[in-house]
Backbone as CSV, one residue per row, in Angstrom:
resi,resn,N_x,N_y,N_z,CA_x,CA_y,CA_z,C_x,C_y,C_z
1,UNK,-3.445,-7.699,-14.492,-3.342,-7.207,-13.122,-1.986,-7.645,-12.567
2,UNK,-0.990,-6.755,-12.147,-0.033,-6.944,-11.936,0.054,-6.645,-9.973
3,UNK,0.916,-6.462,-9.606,1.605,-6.519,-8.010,1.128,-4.856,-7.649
4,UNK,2.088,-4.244,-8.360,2.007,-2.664,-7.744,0.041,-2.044,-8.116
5,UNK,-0.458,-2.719,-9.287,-1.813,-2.586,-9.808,-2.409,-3.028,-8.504
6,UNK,-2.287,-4.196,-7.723,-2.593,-4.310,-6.526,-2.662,-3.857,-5.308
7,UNK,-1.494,-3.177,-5.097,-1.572,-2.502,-4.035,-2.155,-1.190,-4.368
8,UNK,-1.982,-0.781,-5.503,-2.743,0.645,-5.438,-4.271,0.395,-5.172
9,UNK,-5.056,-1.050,-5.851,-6.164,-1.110,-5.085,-6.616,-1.648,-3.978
10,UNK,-5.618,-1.766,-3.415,-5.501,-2.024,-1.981,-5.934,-0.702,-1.156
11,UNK,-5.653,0.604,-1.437,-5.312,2.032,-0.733,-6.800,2.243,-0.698
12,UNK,-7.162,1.632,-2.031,-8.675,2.386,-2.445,-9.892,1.376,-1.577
13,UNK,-9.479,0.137,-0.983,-9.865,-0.920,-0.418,-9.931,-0.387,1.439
14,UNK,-8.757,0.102,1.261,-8.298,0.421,2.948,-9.339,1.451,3.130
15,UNK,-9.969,2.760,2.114,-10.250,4.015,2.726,-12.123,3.151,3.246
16,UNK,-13.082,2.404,2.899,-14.203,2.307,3.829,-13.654,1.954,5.454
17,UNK,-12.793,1.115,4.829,-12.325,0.345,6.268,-11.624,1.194,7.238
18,UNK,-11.263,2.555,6.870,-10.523,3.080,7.573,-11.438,4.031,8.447
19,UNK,-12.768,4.193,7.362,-13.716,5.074,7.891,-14.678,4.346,8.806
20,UNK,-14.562,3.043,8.875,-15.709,2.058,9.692,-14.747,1.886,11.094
21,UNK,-13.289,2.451,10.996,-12.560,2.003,11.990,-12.668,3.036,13.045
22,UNK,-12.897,4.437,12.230,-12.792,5.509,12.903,-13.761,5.659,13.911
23,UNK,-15.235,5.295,13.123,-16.242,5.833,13.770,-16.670,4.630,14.584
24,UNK,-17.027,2.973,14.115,-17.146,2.475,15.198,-16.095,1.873,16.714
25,UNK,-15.472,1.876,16.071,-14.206,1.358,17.505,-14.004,1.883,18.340
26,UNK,-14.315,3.263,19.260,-13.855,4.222,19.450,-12.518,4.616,19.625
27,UNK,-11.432,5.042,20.621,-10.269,5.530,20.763,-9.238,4.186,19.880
28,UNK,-9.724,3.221,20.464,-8.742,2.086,19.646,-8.880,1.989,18.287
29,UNK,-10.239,2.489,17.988,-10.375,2.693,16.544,-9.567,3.651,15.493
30,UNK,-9.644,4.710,16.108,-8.824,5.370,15.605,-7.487,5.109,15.272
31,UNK,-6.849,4.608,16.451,-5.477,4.371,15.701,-5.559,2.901,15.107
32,UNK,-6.479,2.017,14.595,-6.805,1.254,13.925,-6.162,2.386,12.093
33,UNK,-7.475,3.250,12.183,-7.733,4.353,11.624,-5.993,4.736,10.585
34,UNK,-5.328,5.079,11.555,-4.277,5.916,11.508,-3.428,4.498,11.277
35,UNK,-2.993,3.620,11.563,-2.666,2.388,10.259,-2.348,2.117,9.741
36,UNK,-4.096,2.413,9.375,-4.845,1.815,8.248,-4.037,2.970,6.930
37,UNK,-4.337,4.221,7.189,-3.538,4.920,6.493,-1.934,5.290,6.140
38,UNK,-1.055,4.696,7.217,0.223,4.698,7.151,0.071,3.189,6.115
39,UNK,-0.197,2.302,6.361,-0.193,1.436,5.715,-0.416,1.744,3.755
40,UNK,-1.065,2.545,3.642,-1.619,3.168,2.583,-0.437,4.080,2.530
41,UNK,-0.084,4.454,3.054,1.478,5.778,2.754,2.499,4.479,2.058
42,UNK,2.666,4.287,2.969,3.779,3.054,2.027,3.688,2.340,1.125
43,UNK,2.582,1.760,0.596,1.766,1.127,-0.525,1.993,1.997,-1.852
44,UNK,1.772,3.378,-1.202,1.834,4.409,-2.374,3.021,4.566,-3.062
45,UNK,4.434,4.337,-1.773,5.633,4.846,-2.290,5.891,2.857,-3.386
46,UNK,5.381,2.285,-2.369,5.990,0.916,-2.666,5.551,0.335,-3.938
47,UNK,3.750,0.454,-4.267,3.592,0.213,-5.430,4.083,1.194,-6.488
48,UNK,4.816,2.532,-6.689,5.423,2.776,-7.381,7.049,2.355,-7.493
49,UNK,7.291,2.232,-6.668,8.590,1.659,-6.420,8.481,0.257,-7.395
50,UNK,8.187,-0.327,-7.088,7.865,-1.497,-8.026,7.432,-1.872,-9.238
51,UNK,7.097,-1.017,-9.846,6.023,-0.889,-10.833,7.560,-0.428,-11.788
52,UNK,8.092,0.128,-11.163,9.561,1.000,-12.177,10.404,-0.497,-11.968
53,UNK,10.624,-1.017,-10.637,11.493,-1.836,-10.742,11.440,-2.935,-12.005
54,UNK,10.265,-3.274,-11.249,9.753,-4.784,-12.476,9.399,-4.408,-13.799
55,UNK,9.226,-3.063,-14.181,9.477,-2.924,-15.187,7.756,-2.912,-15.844
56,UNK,6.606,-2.547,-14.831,5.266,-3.375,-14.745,4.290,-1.815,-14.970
57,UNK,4.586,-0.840,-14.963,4.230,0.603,-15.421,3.005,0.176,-16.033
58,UNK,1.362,0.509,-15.781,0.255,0.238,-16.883,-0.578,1.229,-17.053
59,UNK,-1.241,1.589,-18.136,-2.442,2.770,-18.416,-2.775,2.942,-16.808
60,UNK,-3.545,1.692,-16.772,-4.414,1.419,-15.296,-3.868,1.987,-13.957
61,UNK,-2.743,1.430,-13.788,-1.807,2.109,-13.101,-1.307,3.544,-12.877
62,UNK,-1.310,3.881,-14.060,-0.751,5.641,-13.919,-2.291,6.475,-13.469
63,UNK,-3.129,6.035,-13.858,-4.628,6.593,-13.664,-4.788,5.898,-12.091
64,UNK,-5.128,5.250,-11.923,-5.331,4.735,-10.470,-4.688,5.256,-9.240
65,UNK,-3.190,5.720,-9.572,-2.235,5.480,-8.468,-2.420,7.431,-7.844
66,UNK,-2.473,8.151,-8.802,-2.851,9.082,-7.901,-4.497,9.167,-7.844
67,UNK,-5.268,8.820,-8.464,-6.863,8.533,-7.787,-7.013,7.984,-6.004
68,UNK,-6.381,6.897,-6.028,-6.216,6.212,-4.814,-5.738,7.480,-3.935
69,UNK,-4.117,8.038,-4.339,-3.976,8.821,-3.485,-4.627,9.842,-2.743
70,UNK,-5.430,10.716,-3.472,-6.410,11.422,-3.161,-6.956,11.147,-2.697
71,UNK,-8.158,10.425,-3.056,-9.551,9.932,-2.117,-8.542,9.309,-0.969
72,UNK,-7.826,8.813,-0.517,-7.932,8.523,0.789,-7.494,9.765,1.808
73,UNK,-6.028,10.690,1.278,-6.031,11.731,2.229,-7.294,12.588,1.850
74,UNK,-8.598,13.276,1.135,-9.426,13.481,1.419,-10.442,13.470,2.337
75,UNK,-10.736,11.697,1.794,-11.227,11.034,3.142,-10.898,11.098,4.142
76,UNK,-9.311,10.717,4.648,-8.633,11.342,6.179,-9.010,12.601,6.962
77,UNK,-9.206,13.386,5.572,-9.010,14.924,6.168,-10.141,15.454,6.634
78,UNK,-11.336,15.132,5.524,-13.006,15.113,5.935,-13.308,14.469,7.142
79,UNK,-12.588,13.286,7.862,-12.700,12.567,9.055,-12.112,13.522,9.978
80,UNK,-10.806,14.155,9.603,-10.096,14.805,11.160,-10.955,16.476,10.846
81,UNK,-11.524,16.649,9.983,-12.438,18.352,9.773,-13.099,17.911,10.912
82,UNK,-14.200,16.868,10.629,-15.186,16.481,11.333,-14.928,16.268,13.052
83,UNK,-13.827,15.261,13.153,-13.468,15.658,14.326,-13.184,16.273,15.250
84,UNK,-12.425,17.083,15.007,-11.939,18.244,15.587,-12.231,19.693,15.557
85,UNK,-13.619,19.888,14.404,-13.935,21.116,14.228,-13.577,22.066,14.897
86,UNK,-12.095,22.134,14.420,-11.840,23.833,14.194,-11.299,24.035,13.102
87,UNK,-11.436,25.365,13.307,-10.929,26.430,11.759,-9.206,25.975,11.838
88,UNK,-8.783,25.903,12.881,-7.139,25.404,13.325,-6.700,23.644,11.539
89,UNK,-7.939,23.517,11.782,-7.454,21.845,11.059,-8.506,22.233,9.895
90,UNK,-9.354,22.889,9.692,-9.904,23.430,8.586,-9.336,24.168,7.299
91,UNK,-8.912,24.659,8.029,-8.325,25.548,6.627,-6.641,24.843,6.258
92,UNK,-5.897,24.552,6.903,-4.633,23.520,6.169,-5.651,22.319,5.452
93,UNK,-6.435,21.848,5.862,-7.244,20.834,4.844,-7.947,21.328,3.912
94,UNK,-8.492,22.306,4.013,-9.113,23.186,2.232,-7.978,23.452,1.557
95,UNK,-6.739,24.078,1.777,-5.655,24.015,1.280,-5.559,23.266,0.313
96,UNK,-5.147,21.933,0.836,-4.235,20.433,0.995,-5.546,20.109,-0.405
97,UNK,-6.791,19.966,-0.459,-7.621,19.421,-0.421,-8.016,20.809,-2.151
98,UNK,-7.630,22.178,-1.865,-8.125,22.274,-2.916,-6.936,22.470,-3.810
99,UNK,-5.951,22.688,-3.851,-4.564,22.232,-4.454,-4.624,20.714,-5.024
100,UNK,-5.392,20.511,-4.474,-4.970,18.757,-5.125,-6.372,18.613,-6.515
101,UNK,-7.270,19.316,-6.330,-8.056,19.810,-7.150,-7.395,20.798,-8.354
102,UNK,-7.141,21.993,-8.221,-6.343,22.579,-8.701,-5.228,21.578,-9.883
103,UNK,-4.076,21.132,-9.615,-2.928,20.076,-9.880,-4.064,19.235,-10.850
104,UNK,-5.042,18.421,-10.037,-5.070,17.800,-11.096,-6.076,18.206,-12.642
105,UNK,-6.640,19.311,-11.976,-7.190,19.905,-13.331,-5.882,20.217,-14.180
106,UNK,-4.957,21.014,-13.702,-3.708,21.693,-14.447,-3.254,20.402,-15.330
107,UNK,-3.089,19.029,-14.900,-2.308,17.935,-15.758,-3.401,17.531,-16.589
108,UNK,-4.604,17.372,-16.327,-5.367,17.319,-16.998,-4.857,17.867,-18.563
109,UNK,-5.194,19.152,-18.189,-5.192,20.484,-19.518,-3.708,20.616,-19.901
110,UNK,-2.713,19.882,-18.938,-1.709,20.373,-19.616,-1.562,19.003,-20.600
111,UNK,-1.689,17.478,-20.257,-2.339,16.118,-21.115,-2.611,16.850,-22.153
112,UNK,-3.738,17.077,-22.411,-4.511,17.367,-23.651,-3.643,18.383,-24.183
113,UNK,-2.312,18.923,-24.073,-1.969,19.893,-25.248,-0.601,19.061,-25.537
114,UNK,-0.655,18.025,-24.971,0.709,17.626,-25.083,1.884,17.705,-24.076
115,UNK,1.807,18.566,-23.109,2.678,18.753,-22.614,2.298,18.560,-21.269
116,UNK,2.123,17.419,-20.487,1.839,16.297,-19.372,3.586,16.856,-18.392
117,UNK,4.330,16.633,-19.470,5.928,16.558,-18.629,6.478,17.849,-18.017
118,UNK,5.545,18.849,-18.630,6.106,20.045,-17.838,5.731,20.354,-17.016
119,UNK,4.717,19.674,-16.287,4.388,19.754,-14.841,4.557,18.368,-14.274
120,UNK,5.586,17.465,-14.301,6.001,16.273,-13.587,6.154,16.369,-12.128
121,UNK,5.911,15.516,-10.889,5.803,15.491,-9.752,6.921,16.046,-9.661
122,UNK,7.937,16.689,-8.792,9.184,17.491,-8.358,9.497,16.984,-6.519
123,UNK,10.213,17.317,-6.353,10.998,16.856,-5.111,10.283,17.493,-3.920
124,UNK,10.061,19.357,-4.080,8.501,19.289,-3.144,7.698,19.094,-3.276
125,UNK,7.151,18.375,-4.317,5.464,17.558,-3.993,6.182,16.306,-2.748
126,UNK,7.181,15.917,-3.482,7.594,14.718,-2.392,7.422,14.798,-0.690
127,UNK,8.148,15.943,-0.374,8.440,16.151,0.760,7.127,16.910,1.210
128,UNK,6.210,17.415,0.447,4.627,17.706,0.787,4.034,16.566,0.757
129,UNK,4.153,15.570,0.538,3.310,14.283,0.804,3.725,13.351,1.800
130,UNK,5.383,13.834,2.028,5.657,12.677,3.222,5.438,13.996,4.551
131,UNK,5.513,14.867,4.566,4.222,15.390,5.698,3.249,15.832,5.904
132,UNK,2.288,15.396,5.146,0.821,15.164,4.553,0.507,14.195,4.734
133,UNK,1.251,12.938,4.729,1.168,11.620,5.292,1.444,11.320,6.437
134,UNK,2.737,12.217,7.086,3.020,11.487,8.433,1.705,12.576,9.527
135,UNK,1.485,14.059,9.210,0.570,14.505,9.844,-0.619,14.000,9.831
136,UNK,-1.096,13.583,8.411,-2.604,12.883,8.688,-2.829,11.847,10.144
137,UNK,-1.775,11.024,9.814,-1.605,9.628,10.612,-1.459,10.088,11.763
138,UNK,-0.590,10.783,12.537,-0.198,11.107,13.823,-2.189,11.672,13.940
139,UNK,-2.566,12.539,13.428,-3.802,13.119,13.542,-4.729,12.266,13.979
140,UNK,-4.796,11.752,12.997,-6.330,10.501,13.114,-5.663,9.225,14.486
141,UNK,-4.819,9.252,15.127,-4.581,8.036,15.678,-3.771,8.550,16.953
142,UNK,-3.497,10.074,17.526,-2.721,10.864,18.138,-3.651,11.091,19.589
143,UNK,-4.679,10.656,19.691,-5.867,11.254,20.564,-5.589,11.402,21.862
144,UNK,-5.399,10.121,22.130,-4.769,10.475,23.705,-3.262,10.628,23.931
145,UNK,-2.936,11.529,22.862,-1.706,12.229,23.229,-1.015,13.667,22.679
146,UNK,-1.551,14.165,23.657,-1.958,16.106,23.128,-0.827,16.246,22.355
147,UNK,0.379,15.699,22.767,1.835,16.263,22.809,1.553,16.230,20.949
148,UNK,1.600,14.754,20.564,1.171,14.293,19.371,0.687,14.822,18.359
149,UNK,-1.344,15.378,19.337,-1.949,15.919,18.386,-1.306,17.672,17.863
150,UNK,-0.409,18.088,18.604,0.216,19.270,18.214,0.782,19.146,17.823
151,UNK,1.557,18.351,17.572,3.031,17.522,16.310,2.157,17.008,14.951
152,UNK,1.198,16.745,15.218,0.353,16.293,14.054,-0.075,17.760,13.190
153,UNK,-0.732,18.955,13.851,-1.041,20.072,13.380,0.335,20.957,13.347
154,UNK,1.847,20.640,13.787,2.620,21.545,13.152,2.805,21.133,11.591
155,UNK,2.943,19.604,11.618,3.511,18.698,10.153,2.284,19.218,9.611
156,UNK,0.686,19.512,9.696,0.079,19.659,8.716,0.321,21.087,8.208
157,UNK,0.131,21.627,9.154,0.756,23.394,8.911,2.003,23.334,8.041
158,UNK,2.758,22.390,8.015,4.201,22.630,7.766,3.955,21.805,5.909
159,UNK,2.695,20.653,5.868,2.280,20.309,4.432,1.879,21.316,3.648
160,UNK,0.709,22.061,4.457,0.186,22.974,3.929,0.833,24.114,3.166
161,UNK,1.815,24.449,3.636,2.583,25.370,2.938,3.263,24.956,1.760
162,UNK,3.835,23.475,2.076,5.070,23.043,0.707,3.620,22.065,-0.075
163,UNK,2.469,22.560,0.170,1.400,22.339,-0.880,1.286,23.802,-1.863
164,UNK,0.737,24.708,-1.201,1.412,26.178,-1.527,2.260,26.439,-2.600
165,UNK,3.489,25.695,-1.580,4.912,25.990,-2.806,4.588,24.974,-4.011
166,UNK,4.448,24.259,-3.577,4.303,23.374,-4.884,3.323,23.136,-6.325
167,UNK,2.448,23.715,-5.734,1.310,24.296,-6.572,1.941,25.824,-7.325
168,UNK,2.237,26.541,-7.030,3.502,27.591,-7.321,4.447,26.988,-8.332
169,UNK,5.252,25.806,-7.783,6.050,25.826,-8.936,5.213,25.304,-10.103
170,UNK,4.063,24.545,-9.684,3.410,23.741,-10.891,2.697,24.835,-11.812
171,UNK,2.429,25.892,-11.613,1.562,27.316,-11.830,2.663,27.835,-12.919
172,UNK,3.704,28.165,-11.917,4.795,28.579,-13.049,5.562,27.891,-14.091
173,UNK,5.641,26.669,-14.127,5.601,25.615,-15.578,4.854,25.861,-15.941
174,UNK,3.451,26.146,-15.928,2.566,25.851,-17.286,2.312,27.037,-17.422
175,UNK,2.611,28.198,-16.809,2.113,29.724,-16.570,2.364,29.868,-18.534
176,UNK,3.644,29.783,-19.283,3.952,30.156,-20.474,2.354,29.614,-21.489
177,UNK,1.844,28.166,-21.064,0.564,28.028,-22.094,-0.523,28.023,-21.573
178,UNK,-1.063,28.961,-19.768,-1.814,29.175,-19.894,-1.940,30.863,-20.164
179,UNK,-0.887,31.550,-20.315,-1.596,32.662,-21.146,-1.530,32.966,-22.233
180,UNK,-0.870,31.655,-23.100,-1.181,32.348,-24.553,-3.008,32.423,-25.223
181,UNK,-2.876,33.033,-25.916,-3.844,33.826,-26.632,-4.503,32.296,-27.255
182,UNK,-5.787,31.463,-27.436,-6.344,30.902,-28.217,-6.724,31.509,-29.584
């Protein structure tokens, strides 16, 4: 068990707590909530950041670190569906939510033939996760401040799409072996 192995189960540690923050605390809870999950945004960049530095890269690690990621913006997103029920924050989260389903079946199947690297994370997954991250957060923790919660639903609107694109480019890397002929 190494440092960055830590913080990634740290993310996976934060998501009950983030959900016990939401629902019992009320308004202060929430941005307890919202955090709790920025805190988890940076963990994500940081325990990879580290993991390359120190040179500390593990099985455990490469499996964990996007597990963690998921289940918690999931979890986020199932919390702000619930909240806010509308179709407005519904459907950028089925998106967000089935793209990330999607992706990871695709590495899955693309693993098993060997070829894992031709769908490697790319520069817009990046910039789809740092506003996927900063919208969640403004979301879940934005409440008493409309201005906010509409800055929160442009950045998700604005994830949602470079989820889109990015699923696109990941489609068209592997597009060559998923139609060859078995």
């Amino acid at each position: 068990m190494n440092l960055p192995n830590i913080l990634t189960l740290s993310r996976i540690v934060m998501i009950p707590l983030m959900v016990i923050s939401f629902y019992w605390f009320g308004d202060k809870g929430k941005v307890v909530a919202a955090v709790l999950f920025a805190l988890a945004a940076v963990t994500d960049w940081f325990d990879g950041y580290l993991a390359r530095r120190l040179n500390q890269t593990t099985p455990l690690g490469a499996f964990l670190d996007p597990v963690a990621d998921k289940l918690i913006v999931a979890v986020a997103l199932v919390l702000l569906v619930e909240h806010f029920a509308t179709i407005w924050l519904t459907v950028p989260a089925a998106i967000i939510v089935g793209r990330e389903i999607v992706i990871s079946a695709l590495r899955e199947w693309m693993a098993e033939l060997g070829k894992r690297a031709n769908i490697a994370v790319n520069y817009i997954g990046k910039v789809k996760t740092a506003a996927q991250m900063g919208s969640i957060t403004v979301l879940l923790g934005g409440g008493d401040f409309p201005w906010l919660v509409d800055l929160g639903y442009i950045a998700l609107y604005a994830a949602a799409v470079l989820t889109l694109w990015s699923m696109t480019v990941y489609l068209k890397a592997a597009w060559p072996e998923l139609r060859q002929k078995s």
